[in-house]
MOPAC internal coordinates of N, CA, C and O (Angstrom, degrees):
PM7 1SCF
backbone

  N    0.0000 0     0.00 0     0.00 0    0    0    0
  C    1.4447 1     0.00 0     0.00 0    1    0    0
  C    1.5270 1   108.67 1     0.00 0    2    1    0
  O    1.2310 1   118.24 1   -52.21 1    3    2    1
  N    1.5115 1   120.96 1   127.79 1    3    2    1
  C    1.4661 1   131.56 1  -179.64 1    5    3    2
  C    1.5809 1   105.12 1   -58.05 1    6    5    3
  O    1.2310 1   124.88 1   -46.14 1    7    6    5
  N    0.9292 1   108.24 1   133.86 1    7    6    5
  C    1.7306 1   110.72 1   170.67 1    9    7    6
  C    1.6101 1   103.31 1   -85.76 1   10    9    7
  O    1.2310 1   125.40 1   -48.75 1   11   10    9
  N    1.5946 1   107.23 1   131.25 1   11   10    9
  C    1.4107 1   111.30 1  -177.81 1   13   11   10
  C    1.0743 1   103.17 1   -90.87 1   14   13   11
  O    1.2310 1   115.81 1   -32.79 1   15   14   13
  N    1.7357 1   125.56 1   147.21 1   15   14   13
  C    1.1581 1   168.06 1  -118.69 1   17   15   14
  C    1.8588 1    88.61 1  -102.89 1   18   17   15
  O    1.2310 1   125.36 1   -35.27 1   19   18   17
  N    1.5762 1   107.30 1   144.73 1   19   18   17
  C    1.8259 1   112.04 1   178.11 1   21   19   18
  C    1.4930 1   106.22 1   -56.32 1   22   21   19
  O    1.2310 1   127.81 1   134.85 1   23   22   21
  N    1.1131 1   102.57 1   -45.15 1   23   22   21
  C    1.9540 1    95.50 1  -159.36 1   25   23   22
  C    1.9202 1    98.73 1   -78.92 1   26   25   23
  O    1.2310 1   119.88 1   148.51 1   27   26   25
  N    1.4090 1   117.84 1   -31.49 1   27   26   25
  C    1.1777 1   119.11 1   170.53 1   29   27   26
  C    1.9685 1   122.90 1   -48.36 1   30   29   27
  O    1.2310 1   134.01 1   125.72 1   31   30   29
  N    1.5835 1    90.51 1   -54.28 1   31   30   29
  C    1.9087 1   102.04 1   151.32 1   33   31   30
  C    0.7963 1   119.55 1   -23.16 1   34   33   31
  O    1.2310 1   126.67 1    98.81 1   35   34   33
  N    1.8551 1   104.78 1   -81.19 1   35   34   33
  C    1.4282 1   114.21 1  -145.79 1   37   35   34
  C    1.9196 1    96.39 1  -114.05 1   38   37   35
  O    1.2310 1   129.55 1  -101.81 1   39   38   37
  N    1.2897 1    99.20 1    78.19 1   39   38   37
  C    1.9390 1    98.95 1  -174.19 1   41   39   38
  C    1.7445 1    86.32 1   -94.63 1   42   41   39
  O    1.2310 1   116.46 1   133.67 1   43   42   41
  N    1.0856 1   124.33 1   -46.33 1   43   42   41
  C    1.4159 1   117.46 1  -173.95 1   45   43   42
  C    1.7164 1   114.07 1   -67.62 1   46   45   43
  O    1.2310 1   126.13 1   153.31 1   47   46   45
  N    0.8560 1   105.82 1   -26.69 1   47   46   45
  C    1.5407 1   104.73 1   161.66 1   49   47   46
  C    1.2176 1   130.81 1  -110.48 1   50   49   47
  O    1.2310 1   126.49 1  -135.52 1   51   50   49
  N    1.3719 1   105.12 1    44.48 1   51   50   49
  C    1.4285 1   121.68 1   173.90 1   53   51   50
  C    1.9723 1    91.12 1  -124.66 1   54   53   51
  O    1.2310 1   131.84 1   114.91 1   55   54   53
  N    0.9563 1    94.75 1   -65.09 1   55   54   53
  C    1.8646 1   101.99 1   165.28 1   57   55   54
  C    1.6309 1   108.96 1   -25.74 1   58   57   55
  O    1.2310 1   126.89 1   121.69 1   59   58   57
  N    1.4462 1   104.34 1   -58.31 1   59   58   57
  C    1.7116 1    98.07 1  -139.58 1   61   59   58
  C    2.1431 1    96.93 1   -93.11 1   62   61   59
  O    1.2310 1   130.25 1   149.93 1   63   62   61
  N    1.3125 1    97.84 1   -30.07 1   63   62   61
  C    1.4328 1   109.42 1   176.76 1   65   63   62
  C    1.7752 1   112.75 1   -92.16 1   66   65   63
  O    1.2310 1   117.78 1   171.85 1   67   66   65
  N    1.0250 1   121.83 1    -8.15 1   67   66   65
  C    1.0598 1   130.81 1   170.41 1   69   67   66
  C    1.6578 1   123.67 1   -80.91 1   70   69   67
  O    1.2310 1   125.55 1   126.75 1   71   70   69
  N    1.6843 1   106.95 1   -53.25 1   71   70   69
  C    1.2062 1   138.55 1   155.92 1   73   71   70
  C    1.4979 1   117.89 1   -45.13 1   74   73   71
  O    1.2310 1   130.68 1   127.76 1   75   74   73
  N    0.9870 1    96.99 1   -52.24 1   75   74   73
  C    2.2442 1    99.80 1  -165.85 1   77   75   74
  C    1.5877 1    80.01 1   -96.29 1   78   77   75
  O    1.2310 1    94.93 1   106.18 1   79   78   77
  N    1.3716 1   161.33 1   -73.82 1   79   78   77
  C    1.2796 1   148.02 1  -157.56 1   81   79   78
  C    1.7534 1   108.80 1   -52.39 1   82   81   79
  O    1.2310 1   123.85 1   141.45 1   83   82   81
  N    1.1836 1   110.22 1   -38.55 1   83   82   81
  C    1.4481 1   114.01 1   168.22 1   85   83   82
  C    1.5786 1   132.29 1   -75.32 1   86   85   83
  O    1.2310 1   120.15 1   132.82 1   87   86   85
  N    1.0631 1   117.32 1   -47.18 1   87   86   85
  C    1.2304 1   141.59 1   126.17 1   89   87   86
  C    1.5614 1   119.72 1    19.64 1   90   89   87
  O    1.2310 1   129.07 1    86.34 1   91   90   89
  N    1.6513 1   100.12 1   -93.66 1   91   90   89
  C    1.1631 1   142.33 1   130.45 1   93   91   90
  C    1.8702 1   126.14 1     6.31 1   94   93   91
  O    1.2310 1   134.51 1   115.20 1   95   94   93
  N    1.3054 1    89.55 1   -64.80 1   95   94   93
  C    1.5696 1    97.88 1  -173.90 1   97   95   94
  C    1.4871 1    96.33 1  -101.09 1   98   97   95
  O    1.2310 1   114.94 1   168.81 1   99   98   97
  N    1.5523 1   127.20 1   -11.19 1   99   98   97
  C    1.3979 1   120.50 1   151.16 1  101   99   98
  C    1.2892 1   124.35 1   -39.31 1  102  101   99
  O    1.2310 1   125.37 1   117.77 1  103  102  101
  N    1.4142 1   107.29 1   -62.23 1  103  102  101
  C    1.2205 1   132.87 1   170.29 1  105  103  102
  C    1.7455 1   118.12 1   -17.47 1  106  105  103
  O    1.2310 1   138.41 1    97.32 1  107  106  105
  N    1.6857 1    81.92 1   -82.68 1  107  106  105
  C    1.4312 1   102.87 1   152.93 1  109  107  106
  C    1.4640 1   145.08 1   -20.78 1  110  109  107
  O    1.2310 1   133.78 1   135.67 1  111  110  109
  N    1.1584 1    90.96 1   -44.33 1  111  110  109
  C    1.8020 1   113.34 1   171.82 1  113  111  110
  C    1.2964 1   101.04 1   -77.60 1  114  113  111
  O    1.2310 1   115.00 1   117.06 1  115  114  113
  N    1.1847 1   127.08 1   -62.94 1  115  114  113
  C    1.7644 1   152.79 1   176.28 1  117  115  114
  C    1.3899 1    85.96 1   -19.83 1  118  117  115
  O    1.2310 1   127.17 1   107.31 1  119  118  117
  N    1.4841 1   103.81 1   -72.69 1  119  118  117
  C    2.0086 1    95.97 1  -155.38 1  121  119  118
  C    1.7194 1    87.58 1   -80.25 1  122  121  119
  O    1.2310 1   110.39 1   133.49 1  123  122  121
  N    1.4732 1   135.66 1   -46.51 1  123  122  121
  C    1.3395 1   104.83 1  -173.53 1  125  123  122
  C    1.7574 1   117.01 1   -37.86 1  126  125  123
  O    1.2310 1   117.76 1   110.95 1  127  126  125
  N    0.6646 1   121.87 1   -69.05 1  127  126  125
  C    1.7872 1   153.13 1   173.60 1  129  127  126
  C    1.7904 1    96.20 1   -24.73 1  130  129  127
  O    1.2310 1   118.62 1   125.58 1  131  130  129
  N    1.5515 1   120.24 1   -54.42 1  131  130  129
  C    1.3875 1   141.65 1  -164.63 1  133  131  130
  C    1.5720 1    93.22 1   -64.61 1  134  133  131
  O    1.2310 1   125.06 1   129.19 1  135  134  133
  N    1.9914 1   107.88 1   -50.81 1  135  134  133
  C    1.5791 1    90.80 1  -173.83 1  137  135  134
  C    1.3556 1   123.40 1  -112.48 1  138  137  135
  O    1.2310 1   125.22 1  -146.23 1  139  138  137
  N    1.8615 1   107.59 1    33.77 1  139  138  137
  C    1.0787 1   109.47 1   141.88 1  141  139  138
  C    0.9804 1   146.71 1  -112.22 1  142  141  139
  O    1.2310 1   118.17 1  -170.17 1  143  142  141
  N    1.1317 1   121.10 1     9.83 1  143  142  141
  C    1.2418 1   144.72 1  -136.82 1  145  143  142
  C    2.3421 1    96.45 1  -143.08 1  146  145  143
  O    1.2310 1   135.98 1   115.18 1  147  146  145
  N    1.0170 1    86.68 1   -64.82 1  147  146  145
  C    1.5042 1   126.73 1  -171.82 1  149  147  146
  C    1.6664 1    98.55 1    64.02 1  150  149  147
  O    1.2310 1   124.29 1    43.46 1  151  150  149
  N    0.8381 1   109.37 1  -136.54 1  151  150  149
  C    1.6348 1   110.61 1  -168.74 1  153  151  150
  C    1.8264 1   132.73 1   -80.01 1  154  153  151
  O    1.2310 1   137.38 1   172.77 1  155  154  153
  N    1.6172 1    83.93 1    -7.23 1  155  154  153
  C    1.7088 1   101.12 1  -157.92 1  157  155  154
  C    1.2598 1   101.18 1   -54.96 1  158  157  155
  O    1.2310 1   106.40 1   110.20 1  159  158  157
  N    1.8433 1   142.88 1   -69.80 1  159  158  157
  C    1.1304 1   127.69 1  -138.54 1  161  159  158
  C    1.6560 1   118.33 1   -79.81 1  162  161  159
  O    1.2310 1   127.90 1   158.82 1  163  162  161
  N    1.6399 1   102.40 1   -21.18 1  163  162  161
  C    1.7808 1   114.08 1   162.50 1  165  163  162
  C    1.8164 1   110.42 1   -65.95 1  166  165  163
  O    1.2310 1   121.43 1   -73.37 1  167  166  165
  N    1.5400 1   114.87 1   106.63 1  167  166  165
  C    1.5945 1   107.65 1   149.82 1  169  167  166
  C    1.9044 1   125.85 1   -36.49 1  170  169  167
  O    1.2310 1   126.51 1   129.74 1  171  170  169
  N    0.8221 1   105.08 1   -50.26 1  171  170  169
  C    1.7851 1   123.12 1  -179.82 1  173  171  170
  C    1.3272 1   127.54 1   -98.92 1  174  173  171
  O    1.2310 1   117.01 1   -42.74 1  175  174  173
  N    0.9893 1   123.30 1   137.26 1  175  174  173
  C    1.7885 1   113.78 1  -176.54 1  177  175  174
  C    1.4387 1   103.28 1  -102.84 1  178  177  175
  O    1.2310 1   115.32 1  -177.88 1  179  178  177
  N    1.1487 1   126.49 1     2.12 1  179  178  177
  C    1.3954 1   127.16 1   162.88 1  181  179  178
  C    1.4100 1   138.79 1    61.11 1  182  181  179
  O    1.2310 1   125.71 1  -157.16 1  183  182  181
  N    1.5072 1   106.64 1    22.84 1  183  182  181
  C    1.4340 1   109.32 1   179.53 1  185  183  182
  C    1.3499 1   145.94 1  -121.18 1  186  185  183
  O    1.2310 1   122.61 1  -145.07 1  187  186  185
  N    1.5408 1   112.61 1    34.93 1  187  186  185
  C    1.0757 1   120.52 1   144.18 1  189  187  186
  C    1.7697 1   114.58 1   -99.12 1  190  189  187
  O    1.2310 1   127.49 1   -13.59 1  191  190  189
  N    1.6970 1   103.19 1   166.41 1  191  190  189
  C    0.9022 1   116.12 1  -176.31 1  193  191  190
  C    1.8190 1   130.63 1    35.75 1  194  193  191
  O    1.2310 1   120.75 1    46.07 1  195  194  193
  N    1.0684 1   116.18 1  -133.93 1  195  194  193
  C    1.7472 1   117.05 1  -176.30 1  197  195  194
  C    1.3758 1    98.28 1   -71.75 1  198  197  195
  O    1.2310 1   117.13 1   135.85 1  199  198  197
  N    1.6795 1   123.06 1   -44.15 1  199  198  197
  C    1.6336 1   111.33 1  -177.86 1  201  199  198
  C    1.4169 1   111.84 1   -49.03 1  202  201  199
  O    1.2310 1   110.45 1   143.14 1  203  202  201
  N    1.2828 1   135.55 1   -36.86 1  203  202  201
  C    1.5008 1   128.38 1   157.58 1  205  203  202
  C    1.4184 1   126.16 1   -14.04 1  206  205  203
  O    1.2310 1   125.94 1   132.70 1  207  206  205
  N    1.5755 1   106.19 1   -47.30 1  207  206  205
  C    1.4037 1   106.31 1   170.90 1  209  207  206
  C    1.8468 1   122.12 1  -119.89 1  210  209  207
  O    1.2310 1   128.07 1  -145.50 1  211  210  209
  N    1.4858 1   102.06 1    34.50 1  211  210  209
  C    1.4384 1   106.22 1   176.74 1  213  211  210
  C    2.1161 1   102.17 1   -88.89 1  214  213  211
  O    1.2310 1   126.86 1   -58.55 1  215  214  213
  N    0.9963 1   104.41 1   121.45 1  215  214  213
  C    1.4607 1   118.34 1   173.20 1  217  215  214
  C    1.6439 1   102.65 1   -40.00 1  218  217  215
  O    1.2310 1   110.79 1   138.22 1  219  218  217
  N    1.2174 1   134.93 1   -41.78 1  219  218  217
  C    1.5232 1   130.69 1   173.08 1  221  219  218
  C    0.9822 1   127.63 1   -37.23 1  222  221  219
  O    1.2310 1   123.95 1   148.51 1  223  222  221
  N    1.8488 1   110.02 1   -31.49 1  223  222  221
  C    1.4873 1   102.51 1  -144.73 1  225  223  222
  C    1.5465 1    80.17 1  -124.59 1  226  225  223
  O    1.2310 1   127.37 1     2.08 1  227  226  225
  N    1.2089 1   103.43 1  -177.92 1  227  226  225
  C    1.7953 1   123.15 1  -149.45 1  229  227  226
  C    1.7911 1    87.17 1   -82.28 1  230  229  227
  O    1.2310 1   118.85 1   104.32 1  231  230  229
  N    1.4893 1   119.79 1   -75.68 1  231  230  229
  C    1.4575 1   121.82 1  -179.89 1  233  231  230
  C    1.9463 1   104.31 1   -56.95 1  234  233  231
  O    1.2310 1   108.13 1   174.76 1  235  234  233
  N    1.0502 1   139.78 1    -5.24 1  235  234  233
  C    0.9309 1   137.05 1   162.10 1  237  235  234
  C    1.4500 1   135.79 1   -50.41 1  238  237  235
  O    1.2310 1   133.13 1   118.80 1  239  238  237
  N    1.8248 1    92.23 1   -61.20 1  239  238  237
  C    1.4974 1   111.54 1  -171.94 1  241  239  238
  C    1.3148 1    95.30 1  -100.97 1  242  241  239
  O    1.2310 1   104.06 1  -164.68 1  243  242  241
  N    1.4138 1   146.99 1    15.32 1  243  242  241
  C    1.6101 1   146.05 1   140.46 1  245  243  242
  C    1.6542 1    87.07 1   -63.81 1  246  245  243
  O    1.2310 1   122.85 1    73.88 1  247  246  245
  N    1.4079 1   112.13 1  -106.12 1  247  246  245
  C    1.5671 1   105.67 1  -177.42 1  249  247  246
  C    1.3799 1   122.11 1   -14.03 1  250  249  247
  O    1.2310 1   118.62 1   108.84 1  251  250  249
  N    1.1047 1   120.24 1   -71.16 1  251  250  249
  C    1.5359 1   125.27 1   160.54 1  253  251  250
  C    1.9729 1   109.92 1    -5.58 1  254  253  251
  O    1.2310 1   127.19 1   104.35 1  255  254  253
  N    1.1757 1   103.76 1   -75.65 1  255  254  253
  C    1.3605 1   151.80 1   166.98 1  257  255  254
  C    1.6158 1   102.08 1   -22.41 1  258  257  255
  O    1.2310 1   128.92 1   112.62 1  259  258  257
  N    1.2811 1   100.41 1   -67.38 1  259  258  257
  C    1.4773 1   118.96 1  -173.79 1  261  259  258
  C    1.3605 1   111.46 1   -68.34 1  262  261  259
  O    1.2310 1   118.66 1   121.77 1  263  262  261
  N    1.2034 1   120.15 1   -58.23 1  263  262  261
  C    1.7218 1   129.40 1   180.00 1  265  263  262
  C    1.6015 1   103.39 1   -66.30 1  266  265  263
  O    1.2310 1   121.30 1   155.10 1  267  266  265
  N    0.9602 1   115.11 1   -24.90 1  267  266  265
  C    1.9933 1   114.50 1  -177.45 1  269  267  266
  C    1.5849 1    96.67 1   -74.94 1  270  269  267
  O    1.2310 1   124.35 1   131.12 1  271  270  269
  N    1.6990 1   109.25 1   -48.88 1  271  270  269
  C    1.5372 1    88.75 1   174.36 1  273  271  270
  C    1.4991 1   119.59 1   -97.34 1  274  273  271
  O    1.2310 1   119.12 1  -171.84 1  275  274  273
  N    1.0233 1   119.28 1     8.16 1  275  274  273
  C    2.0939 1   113.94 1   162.46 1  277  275  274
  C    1.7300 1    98.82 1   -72.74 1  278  277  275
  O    1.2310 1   123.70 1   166.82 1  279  278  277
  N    1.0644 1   110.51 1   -13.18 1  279  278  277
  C    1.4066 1    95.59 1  -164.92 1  281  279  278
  C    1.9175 1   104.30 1  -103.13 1  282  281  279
  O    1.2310 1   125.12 1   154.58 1  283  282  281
  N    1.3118 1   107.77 1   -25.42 1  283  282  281
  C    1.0380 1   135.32 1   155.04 1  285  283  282
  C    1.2868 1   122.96 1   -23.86 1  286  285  283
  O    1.2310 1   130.98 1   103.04 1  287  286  285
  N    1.4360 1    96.43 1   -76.96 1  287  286  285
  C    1.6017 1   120.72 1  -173.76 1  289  287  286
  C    1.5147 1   102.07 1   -78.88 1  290  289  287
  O    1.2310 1   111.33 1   171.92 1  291  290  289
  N    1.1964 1   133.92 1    -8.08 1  291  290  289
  C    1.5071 1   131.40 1   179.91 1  293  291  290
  C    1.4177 1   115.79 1   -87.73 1  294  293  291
  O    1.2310 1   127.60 1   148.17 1  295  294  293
  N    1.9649 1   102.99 1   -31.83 1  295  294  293
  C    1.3990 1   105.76 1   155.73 1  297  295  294
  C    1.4095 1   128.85 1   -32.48 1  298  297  295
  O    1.2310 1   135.09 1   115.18 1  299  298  297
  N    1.3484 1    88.41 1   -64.82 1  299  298  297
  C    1.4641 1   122.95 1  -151.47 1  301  299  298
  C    1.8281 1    93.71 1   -68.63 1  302  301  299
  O    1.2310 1   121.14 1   151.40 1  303  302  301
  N    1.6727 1   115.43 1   -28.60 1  303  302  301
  C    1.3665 1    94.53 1  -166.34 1  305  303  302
  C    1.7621 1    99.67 1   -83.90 1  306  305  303
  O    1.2310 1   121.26 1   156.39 1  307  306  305
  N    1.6300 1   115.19 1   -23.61 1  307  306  305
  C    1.6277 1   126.16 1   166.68 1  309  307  306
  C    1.3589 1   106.70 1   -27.46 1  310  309  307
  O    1.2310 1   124.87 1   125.85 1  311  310  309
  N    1.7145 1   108.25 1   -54.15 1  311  310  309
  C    1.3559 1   106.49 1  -145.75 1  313  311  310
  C    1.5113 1    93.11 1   -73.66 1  314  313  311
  O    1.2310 1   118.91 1   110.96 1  315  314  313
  N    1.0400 1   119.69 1   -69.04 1  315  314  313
  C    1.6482 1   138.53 1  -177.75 1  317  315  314
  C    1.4206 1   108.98 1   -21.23 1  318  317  315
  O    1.2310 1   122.22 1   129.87 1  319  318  317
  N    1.6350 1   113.36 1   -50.13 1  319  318  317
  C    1.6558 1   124.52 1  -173.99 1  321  319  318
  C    1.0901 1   101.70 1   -71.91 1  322  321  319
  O    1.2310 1   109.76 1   148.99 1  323  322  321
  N    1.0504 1   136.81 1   -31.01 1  323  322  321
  C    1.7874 1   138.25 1  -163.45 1  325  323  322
  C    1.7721 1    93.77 1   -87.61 1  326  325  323
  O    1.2310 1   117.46 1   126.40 1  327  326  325
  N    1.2370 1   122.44 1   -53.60 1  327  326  325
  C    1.5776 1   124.67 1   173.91 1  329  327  326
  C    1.4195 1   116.30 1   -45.47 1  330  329  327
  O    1.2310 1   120.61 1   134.89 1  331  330  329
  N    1.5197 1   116.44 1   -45.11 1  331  330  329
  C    1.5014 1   131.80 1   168.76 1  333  331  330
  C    1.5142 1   100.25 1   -62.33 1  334  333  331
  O    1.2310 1   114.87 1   146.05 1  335  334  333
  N    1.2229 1   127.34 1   -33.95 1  335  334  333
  C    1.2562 1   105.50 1  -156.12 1  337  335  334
  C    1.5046 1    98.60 1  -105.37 1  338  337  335
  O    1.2310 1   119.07 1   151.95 1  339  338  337
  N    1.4634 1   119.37 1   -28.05 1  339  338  337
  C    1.5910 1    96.02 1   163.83 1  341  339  338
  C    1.6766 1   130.81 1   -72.81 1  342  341  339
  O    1.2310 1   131.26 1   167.11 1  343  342  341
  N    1.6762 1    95.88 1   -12.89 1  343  342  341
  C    1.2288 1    96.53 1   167.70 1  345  343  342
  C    1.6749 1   114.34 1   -61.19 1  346  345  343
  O    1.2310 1   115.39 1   109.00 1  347  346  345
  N    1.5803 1   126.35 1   -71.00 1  347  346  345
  C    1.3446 1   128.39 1   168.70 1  349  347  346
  C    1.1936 1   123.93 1   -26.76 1  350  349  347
  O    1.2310 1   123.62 1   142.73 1  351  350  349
  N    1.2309 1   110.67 1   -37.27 1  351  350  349
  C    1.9006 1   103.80 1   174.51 1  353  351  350
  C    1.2842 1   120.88 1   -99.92 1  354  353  351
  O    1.2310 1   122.14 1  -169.43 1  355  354  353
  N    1.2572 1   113.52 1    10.57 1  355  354  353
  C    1.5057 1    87.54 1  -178.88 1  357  355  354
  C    1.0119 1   124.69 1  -110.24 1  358  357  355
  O    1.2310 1   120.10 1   180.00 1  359  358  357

């Protein structure tokens, strides 16, 4: 039986630690960004409903923000696992 591949393993913990660690430092950016910026150049602060996540509005492009880097950092953990893993097998 073929032994399946690291990132094939661990796909759910590439998602969930990838996601909330990225996420995370979205966040991060969010309030850096919030207190330099503070609210002025967004008309709307955007947080009800779908405007929550329209890029226009102030709570938008935080979210925005956040999901660009969960998705980011999930790359980044692909790339790394695949490097580990051709290292281990070969």
């Amino acid at each position: 039986m073929a032994k399946k591949s690291i990132i094939s393993r661990s796909f759910w913990l590439i998602v969930i630690a990838g996601m909330t660690t990225g996420m995370g430092n979205g966040s991060v950016f969010g309030a850096a960004m919030m207190c330099l910026l503070g609210r002025g150049p967004f008309a709307n602060w955007g947080g009800d409903g779908v405007s929550a996540y329209d890029p226009s509005t102030f709570t938008g492009f935080i979210d925005m923000a956040m999901i660009l880097f969960g998705i980011a950092f999930c790359i980044i953990l692909v790339v790394g696992l695949s490097k580990h893993d051709a290292i281990e097998n070969a």
